[in-house]
Residue frames relative to the residue before (quaternion, step in Angstrom):
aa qw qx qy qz dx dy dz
X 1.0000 0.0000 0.0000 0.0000 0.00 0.00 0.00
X 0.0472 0.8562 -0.4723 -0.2041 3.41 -0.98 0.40
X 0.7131 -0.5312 0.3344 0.3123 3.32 -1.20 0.88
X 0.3388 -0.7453 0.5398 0.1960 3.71 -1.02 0.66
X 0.1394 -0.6997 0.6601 0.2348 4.22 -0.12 0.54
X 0.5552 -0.6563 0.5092 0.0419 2.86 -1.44 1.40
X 0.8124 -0.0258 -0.0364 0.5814 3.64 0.96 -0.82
X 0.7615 -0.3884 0.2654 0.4459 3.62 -1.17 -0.63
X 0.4870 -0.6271 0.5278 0.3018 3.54 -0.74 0.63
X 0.5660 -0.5468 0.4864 0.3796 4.29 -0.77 0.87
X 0.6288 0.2954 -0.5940 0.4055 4.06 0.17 -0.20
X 0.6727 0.3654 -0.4397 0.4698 3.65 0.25 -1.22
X 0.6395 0.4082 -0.4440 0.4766 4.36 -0.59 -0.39
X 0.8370 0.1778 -0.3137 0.4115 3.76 0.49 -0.20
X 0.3216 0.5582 -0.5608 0.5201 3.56 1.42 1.04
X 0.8117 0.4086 -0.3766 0.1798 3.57 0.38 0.09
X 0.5931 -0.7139 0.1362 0.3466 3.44 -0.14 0.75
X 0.2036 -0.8385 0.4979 0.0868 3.92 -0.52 0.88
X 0.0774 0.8644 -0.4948 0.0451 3.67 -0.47 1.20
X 0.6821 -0.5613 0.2591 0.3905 3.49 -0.75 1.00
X 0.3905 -0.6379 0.5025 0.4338 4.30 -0.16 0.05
X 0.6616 0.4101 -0.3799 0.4998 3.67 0.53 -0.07
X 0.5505 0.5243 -0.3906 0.5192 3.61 0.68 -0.08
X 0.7848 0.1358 -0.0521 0.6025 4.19 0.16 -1.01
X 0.3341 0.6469 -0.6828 0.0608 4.37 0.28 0.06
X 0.5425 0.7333 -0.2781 0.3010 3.15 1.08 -0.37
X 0.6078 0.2055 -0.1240 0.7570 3.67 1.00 -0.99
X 0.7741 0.3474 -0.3996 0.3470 4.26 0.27 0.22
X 0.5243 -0.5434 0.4987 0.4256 3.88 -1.23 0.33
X 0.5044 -0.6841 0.4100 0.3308 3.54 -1.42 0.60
X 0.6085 0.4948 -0.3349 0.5222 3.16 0.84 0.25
X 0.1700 -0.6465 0.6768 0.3083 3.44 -1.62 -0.39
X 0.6598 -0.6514 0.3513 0.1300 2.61 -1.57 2.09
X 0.7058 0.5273 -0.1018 0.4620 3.63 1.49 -0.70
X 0.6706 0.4026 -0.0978 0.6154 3.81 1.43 -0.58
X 0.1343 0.7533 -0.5972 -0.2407 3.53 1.19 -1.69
X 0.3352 0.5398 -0.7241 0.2680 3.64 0.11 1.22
X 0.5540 -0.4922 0.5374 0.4025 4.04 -1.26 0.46
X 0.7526 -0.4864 0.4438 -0.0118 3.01 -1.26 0.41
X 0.0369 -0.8560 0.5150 -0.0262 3.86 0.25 0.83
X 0.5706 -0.6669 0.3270 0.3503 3.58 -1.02 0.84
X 0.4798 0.6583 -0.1523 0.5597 3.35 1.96 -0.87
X 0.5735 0.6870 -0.2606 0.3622 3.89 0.78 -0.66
X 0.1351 -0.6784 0.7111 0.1261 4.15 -0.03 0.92
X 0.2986 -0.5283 0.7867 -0.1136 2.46 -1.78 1.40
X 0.1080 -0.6932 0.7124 -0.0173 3.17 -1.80 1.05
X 0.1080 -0.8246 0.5491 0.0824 3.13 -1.66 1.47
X 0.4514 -0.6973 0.4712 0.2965 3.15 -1.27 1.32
X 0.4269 -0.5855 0.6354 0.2669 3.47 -1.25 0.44
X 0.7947 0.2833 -0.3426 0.4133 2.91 -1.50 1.22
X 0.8546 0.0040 -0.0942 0.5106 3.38 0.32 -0.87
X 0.3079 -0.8194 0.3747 0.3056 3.68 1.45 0.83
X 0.2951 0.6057 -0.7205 0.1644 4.11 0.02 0.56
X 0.4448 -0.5407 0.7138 0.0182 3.75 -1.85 0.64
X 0.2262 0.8015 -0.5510 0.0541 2.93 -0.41 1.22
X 0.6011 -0.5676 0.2480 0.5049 4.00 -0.02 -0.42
X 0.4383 -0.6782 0.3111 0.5011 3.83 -0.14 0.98
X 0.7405 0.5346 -0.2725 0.3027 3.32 0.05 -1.61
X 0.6465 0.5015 -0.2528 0.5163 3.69 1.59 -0.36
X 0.7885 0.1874 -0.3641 0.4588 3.54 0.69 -0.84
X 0.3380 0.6620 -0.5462 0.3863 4.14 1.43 -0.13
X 0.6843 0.4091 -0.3293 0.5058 3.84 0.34 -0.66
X 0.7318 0.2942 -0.4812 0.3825 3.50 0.26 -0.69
X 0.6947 0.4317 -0.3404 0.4638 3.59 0.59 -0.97
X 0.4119 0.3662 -0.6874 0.4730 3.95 -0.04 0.84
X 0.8577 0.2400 -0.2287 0.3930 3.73 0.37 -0.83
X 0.7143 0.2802 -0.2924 0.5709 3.64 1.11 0.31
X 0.3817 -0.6834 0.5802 0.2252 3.64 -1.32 0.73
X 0.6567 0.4165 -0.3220 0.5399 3.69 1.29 -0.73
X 0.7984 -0.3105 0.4666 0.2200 2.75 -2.40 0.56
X 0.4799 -0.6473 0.4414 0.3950 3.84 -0.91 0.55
X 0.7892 0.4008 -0.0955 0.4555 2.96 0.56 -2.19
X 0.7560 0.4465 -0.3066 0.3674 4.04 0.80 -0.98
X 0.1357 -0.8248 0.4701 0.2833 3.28 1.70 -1.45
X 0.3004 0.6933 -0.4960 0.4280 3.31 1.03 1.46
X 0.4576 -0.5027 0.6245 0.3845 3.95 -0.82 0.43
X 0.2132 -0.5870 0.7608 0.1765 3.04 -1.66 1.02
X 0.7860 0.2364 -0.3409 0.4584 3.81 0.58 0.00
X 0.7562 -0.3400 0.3246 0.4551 3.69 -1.70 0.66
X 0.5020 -0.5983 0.5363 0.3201 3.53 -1.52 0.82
X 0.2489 -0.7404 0.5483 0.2988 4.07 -0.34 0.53
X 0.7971 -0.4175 0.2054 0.3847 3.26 -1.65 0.16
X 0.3579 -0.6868 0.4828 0.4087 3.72 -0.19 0.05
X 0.4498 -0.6702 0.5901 0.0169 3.26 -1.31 1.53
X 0.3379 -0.6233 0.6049 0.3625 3.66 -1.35 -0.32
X 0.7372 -0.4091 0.3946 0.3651 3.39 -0.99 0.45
X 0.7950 0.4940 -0.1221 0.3301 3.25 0.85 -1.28
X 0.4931 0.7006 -0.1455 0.4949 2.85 2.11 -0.13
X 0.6399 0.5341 -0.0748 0.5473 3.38 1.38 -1.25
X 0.0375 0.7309 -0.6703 0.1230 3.61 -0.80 1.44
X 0.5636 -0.6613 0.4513 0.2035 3.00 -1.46 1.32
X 0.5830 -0.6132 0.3227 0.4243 3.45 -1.06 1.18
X 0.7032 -0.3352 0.4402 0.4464 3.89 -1.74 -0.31
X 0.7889 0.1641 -0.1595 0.5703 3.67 -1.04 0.58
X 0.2042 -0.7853 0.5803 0.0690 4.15 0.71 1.23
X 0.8022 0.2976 -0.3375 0.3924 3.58 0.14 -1.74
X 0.3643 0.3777 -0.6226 0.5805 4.15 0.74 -0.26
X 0.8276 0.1636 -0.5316 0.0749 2.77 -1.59 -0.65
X 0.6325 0.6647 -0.2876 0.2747 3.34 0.96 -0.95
X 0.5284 0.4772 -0.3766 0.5927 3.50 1.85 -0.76
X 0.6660 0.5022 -0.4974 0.2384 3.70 0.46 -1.04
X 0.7091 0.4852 -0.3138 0.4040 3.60 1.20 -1.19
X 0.4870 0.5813 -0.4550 0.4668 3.90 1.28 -0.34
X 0.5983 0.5436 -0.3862 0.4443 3.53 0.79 -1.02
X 0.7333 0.4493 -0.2510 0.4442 3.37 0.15 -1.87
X 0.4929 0.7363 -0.2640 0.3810 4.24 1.15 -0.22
X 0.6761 0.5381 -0.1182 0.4893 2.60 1.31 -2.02
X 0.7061 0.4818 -0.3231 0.4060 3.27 0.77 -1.96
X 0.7662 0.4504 -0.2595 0.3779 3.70 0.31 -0.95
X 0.4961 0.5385 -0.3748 0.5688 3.64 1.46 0.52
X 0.7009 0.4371 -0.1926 0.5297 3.22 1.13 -0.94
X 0.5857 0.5879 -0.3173 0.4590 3.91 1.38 -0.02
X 0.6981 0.4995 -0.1148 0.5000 2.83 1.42 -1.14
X 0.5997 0.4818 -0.3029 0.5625 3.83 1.42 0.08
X 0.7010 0.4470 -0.3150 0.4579 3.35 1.16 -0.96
X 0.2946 0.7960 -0.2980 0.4368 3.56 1.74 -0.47
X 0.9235 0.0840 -0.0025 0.3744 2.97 -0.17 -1.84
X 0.2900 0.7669 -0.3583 0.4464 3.01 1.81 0.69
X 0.6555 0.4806 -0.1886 0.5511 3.25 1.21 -1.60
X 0.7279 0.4421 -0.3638 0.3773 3.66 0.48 -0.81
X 0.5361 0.4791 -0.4568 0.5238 3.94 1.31 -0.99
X 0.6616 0.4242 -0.5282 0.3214 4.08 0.29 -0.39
X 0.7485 0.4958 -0.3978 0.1889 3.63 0.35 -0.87
């Protein structure tokens, strides 16, 4: 059987490029899309490849150990692998963590998606 990694491995997450927030506030949102704290001039920023959002490192480095997709696009930052059977595919070490981590990581992205259309009913 073989084991499924949950997120990106540290060479590919540190292939991606990391720029100061005072350097790009311009092409980034003042906030991070993943904390919703504002933004400090001091604050590294990380860009995704491909679909260029900016997000804080220390926030999206955590999600992407546990997620291969994009936050905001939900695209795979890495090639689609071969397709497996179900039967193939064991659940990581420590099941009931993981299972709260991915309820958690559920929750948060329910709770993006309100604060979302929150922002849009203001403008």
């Amino acid at each position: 059987m073989t084991a499924v990694a949950l997120g990106l491995d540290q060479a590919t997450l540190c292939s991606f490029p990391k720029l100061l927030y005072s350097r790009v506030k311009a092409a980034s949102s003042s906030c991070c899309f993943i904390c919703l704290s504002e933004h400090k001039e001091s604050d590294v920023l990380r860009l995704l490849p491909g679909c260029g959002h900016y997000f804080r490192s220390k926030c999206v480095d955590l999600w992407l150990r546990m997620n291969r997709s994009r936050l905001n696009c939900r695209t795979s930052l890495v090639p689609t692998p071969v397709r497996s059977s179900l039967a193939e595919v064991t659940p990581p070490a420590g099941g009931r963590i993981a299972a709260q981590i991915l309820e958690s990581n559920k929750i948060h992205c329910k709770l993006i998606e309100v604060f979302r259309a929150w922002v849009r009913g203001v403008d």
